[in-house]
C-alpha positions in Angstrom: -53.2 -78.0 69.0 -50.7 -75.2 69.8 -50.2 -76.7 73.4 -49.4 -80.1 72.2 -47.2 -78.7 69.5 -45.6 -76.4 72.2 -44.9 -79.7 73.9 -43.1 -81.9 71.2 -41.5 -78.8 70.0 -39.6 -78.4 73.7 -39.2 -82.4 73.7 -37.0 -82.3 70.5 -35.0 -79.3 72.1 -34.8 -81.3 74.9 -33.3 -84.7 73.0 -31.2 -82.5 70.8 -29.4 -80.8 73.8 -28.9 -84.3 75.4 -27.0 -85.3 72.1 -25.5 -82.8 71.7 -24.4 -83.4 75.2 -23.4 -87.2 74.4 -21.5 -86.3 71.7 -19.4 -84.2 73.6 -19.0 -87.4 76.2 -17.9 -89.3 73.1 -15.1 -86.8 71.7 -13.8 -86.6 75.5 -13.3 -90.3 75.8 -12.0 -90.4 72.7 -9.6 -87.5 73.5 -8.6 -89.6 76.3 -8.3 -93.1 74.3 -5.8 -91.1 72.0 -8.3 -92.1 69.4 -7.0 -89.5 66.1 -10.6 -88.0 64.5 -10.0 -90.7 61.7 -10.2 -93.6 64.0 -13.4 -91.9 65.5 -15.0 -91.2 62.2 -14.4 -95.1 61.1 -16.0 -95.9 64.9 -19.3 -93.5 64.1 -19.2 -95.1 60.5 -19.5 -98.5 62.2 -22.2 -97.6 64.1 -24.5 -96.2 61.3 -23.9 -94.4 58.2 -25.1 -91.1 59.3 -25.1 -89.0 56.0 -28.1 -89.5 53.9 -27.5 -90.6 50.8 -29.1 -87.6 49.1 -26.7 -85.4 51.0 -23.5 -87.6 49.4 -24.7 -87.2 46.4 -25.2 -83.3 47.0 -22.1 -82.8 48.3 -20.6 -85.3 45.0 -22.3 -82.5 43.0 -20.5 -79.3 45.2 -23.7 -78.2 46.4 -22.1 -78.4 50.1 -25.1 -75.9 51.7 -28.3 -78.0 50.2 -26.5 -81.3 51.4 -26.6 -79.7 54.5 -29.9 -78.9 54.7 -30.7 -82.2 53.8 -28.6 -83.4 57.0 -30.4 -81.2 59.1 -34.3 -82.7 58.0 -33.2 -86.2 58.4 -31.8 -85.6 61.4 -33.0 -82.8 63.2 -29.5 -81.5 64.2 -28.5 -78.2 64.7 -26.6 -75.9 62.0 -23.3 -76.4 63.5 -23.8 -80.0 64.0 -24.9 -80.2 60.2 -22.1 -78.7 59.1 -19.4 -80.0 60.6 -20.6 -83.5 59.7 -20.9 -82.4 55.7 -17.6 -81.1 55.9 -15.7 -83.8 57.7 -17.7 -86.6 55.3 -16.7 -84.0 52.6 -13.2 -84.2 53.6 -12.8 -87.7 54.1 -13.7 -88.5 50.4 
């Protein structure tokens, strides 16, 4: 049980970094498009809302650190990645 746990555990690791990784594709050819962060928030919108709705409704209620908690189980993403995905959905409300 341990081994196969071992195993999905380095799996996720190993999808998160190559996110993470696609991510930072994504903001370089949108650096590169002269695409402002608005116009690439509206394009990520398109593409799928990404912020559960219990998280909008946490950070609705100020309780910015729980919504991003939230983030992080649906999602799996790292602390900085949560974050900075609360905050700039906080900030474009």
């Amino acid at each position: 049980m341990f081994g196969r746990a071992a195993q999905q555990q380095k799996q996720i690791e190993t999808l998160q970094a190559h996110v993470r990784r696609l991510e930072g594709l994504v903001a370089a050819l949108a650096d590169r498009a002269g695409l402002s962060e608005a116009e690439l928030d509206e394009l990520r919108g398109r593409a799928g809302d990404p912020i559960p709705e219990q998280s909008r409704r946490l950070v609705a209620e100020g309780k910015h650190i729980e919504a991003i908690k939230v983030y992080r189980e649906h999602t799996g993403a790292g602390l900085k990645d949560a974050k900075d995905a609360i905050d700039r959905y906080r900030d474009s409300l």
